[in-house]
N, C-alpha and C positions, 0 to 999 in steps of 0.2 A: 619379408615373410609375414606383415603383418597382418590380422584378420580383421574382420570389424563385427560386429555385434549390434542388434535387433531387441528390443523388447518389450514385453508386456507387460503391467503389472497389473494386480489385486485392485479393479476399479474400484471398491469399498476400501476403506483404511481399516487396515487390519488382517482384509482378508487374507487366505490362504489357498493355494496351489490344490486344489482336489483331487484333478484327475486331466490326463493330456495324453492324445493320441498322439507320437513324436513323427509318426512314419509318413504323413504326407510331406513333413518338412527333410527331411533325413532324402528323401529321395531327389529333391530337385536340384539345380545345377550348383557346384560351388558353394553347397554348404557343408560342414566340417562338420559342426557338433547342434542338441541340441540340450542347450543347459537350463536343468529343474533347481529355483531357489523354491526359497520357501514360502515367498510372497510373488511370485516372479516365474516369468520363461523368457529364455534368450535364444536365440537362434545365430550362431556363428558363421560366419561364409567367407567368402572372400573377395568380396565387395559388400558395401554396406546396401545396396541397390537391392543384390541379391537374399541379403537378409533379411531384408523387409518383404521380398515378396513371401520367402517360408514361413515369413513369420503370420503373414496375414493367413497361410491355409492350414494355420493352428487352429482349433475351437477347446483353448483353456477353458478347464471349470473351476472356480476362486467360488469360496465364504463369505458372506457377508459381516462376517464377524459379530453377527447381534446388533448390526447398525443401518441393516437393509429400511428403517422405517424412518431416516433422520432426515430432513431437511430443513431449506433455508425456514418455512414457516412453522417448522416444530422447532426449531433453535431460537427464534425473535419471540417467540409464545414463552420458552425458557426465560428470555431474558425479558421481557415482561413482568413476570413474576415474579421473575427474582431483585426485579426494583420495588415495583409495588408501589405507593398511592405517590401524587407528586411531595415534594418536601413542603414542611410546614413555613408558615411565612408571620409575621408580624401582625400583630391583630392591629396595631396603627396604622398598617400601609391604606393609602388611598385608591392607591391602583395598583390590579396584582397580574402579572404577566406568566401562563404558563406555557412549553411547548414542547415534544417529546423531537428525537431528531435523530436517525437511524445512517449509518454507513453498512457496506457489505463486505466481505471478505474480498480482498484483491490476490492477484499474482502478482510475482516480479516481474512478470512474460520479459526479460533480457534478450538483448539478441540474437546471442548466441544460446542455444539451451546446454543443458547439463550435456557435459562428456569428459571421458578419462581414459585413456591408454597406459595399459599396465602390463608389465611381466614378472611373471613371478616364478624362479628358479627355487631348487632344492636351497640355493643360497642366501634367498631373502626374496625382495620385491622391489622393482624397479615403475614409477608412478611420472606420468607429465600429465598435467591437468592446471585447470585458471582457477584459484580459491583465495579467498580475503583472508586466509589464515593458515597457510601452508602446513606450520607448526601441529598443530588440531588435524589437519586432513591428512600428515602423514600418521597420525595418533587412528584415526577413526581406520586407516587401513589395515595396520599392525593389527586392530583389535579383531577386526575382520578376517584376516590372515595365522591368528593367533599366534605373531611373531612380536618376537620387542622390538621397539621403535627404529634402534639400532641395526636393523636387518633393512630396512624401509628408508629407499631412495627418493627423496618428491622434488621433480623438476617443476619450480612453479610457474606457471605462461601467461601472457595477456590474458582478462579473463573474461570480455566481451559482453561486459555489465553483470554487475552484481545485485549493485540497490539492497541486499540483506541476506541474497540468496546463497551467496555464494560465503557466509559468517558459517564458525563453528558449530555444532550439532544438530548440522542441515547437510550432512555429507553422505546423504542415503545413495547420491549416483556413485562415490569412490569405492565404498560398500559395495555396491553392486557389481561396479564395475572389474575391483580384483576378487571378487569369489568368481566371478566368469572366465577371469583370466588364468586363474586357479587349475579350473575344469580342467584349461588348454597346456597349461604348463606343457614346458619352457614357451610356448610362443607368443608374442603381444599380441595383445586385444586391443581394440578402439569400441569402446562401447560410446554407441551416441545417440541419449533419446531424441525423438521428435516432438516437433512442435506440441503434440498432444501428450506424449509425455512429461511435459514441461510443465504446460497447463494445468493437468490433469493432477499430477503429485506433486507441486509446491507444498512450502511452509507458508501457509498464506497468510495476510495480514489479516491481523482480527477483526473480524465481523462486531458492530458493537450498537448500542442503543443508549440513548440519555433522556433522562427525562429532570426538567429545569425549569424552577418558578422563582421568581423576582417582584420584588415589591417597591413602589415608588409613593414619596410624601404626596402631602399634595399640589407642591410646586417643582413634581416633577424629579425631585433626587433619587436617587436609589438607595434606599434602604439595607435591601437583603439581596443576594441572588445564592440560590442554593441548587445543588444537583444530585442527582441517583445515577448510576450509570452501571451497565453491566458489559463484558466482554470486551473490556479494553484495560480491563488491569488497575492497580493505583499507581500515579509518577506527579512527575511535577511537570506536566505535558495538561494540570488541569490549573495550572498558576495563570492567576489574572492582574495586571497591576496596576487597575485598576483603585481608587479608593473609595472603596465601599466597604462600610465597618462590619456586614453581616457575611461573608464569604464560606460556602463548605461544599465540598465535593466528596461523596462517599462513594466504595466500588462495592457491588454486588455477583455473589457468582454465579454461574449457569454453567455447566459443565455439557461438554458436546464431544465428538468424538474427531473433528475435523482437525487437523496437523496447523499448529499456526508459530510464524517467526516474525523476525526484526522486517521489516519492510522502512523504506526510505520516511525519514524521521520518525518514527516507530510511533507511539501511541499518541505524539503532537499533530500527526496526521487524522485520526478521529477526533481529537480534544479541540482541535484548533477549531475544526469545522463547529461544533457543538456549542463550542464559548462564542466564539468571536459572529455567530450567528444569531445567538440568544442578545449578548450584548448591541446589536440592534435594533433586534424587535424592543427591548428594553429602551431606546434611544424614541424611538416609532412611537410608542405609548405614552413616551413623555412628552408628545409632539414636538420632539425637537432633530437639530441635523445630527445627523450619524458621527458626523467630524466632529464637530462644538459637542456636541457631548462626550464621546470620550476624551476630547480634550481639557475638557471640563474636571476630569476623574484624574489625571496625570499629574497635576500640580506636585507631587514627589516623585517621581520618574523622571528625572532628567533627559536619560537614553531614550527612554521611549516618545517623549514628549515631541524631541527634534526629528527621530525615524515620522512619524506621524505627520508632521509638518511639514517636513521635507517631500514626504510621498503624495501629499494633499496640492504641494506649488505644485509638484511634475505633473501631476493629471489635471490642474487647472480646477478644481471641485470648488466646486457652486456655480461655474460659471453655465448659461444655459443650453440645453441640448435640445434636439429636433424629440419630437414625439415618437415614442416606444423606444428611446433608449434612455440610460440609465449607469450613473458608478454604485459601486462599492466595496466598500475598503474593510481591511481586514487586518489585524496587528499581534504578532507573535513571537516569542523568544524560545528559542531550544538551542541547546547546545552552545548556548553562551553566545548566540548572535541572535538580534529582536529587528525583524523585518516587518515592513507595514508597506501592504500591495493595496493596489485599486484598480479593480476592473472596470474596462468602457464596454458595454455592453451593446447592443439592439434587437430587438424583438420585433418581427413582424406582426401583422393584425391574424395571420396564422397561426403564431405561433416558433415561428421559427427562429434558433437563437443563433447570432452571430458575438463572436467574442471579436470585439475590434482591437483594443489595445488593453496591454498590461504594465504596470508601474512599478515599481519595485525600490523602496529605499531600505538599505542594508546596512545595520551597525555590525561588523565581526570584530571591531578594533582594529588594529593597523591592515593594510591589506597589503600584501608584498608583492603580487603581480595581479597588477589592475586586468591586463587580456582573461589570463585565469578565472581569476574570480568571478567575472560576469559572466564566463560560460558556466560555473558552475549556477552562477541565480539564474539565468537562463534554462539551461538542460533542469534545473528542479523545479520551474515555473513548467516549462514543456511536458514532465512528467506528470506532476499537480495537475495538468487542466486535462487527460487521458482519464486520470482518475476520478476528477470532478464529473466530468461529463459524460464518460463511456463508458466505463471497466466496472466491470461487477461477474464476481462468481457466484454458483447459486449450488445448491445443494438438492437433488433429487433422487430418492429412494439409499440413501446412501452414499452416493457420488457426485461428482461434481460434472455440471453439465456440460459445463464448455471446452471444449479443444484446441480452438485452435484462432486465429486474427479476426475469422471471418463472423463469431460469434465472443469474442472478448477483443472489441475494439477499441486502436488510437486514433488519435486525430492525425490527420495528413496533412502534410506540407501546406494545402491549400485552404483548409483551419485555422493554420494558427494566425495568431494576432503577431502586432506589432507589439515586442517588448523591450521598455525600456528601464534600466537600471542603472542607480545611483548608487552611491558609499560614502556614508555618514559619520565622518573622522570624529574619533572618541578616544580615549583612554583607556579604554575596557582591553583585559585580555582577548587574545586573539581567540575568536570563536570558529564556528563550525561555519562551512558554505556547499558541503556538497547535500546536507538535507533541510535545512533552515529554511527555504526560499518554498518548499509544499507546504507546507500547513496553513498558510494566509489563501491558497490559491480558490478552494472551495467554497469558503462565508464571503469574500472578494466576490465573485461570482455570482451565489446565489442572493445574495446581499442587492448588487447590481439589476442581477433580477428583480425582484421587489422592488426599487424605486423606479425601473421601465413600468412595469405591469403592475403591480400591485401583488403580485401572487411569490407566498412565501415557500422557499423550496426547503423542507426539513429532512429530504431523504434522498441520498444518493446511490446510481451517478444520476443524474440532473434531468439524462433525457428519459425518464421514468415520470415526469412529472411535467402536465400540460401546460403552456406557459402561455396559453389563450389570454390577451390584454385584458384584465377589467378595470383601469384605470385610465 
């Protein structure tokens, strides 16, 4: 007797439900009910087939909430401002290195998108849904249902990738999904957004901006490297270990109206790209190799020192390569495991960029099943290079533009590179491997780029930026 459930939301965040004529939906085949939230219209039937068609000969009117005027270049304009001039540097440096370097707001886009099947009786609430935190999503129900916990059943399922999406107080689809159930009392609902709903209302990962100057003696050491940075928060996602006696990262805010959550390694994913991209150009100015210099800077890192070196034998670096291609490598620690990838790059005299292979050496401390483990450096290198190269949300008139694969694109099977991964036995407590292996994947990359081409990529994803050889 189950139903399934259709629906639309408030394209503006924020908006609200204004005004809805229910009766072109109401009369077509197979549909049951048509339920008014307050952000929201759902269309019940009895097939999900047929709910999507009522639902399409809706013409909802939603609010803009006072945020009809925001987009991606009034938010970057925000945070512009709210960094403000680059940081100051050593009035001894010989040579001063500045570069600002912007990422976009991403989705989770998961495989599977949000959905929840619910009933909810005089008696309480019966819930099966896929969530990283069962505990929290039976909570976010009850509160919805304004029942105690205690009345609220949650069977929790496969949950057909998460990556952040599916973490506590990001459970707007359970929400949604037992007020609709509500409506229907006693019968279950299957509320299950689409593709564009997925897209469309994530907690997306934050859009952010840096702006970074660095100072070198005159034989080339680094002095200082200092940073501004807005829309990604402060953590230790801006830790460099590096030795260099001048180090500072400060965060600035800009406030927007756009919904944003944990996304796969969370704010090491903008940080990583920003440092470990700077700390090149920084390497470039001192005309010296990318490897031997930071290697140069590690002399008290142990851990890091061997990840680096070990990533350096696998990709063979320094040794020579055919004209327009190009490595480079990139060195990171989150979550208590410090990974150092190196991209094989090539670049046509068009322009066109081909990722050949990826490298991947991985300190998490013991690793307990070697198969596992590489799929996880794997699967977070395959996700990393989606986001390096393709995925970008944009913000227009208030909403967000993209819908759906065919304008928030990954790479296909026939994309990817050859990747390989290593593990680098250490003593260190056991770390992280399901998000550790994204954050080196982007300065890798773009990094790689620049010693093919010459042309430095400071703003992602990648293919935003002409990679025409002048080198």
């Amino acid at each position: 007797g189950m139903l399934y459930a259709a629906l639309e939301m408030a394209p503006v965040l924020g908006g609200t439900l204004q005004a809805i004529d229910t009766a072109p939906a109401a009369a077509m085949p197979g549909v049951q009910q048509v339920v008014r939230l307050e952000g929201a219209v759902a269309v019940v039937a009895d097939s999900f087939w047929r709910a999507r068609r009522a639902l399409a000969a809706l013409t909802p009117q939603f609010t803009d909430a006072g945020h009809g005027a925001v987009s991606t270049a009034s938010i970057f304009a925000a945070f512009d401002a709210a960094i403000g001039a680059a940081p100051d540097m050593p009035s001894s440096a010989a040579t001063m290195v500045t570069a600002d370097y912007k990422v976009p707001f991403l989705a989770h886009a998961t495989m599977e998108p949000m959905v929840v099947t619910a009933r909810v009786t005089s008696d309480g609430a019966e819930i099966w849904t896929g969530v990283q935190d069962p505990l929290n999503a039976r909570s976010a129900a009850a509160k919805a249902l304004g029942l105690g916990t205690d009345h609220v059943q949650l069977t929790n399922l496969l949950l057909g990738g998460g990556f952040g999406r599916r973490l506590p107080f990001t459970y707007d689809y359970v929400d949604i999904g037992v007020r609709i159930a509500k409506a229907l009392s006693p019968v279950p609902v299957k509320t299950i957004w689409t593709r564009e709903n997925d897209i469309q209302h994530d907690y997306y990962r934050p859009a952010a901006m840096s702006r970074h100057a660095g100072a070198l003696d005159g034989d080339g050491r680094p002095l200082a490297v200092r940073s501004k940075f807005a829309g990604g928060g402060n953590s230790e996602a801006t830790f460099m270990p590096y030795a260099i006696a001048d180090m500072a990262a400060t965060a600035h805010e800009a406030e927007h109206p756009i919904r944003t959550g944990a996304w796969r390694s969370v704010l090491n994913s903008q940080h990583g790209f920003f440092k470990e991209s700077f700390i090149d150009e920084m390497a470039h100015a001192a005309g010296r190799d990318p490897y031997e210099f930071r290697l140069g800077l590690l002399s008290e890192q142990p851990r890091f020192r061997a990840v680096l070196e070990r990533v350096a034998r696998m990709a063979a670096w320094g040794t020579p390569l055919p004209p327009g291609e190009g490595r480079g490598m990139a060195l990171c620690e989150s979550f208590g495991t410090i990974v150092g990838e190196v991209a094989h790059v090539a670049v046509s005299p068009d322009g066109r960029l081909q990722v050949k292979h990826m490298y991947a050496a991985v300190d998490c401390g013991d690793v307990v099943h070697l198969d596992g483990a590489k799929a996880q450096a794997e699967g977070g290198i395959i996700f990393g290079l989606s986001a390096a190269l393709l995925s970008e949300i944009t913000i227009d008139g208030g909403r967000v533009v993209q819908t759906n694969f065919r304008d928030y694109p990954m790479i296909h099977l026939a994309d990817a590179p050859a990747v390989t991964v290593e593990f680098v036995a250490s003593d260190a407590h056991l770390g992280g491997l399901g998000e550790p292996c994204v954050p080196p994947v982007a300065p890798a990359l773009t990094n790689a780029i620049f010693a093919a081409t010459g042309v430095r990529v400071r703003e992602l994803p990648i293919r935003k930026t002409p990679l025409v050889r002048t080198t």
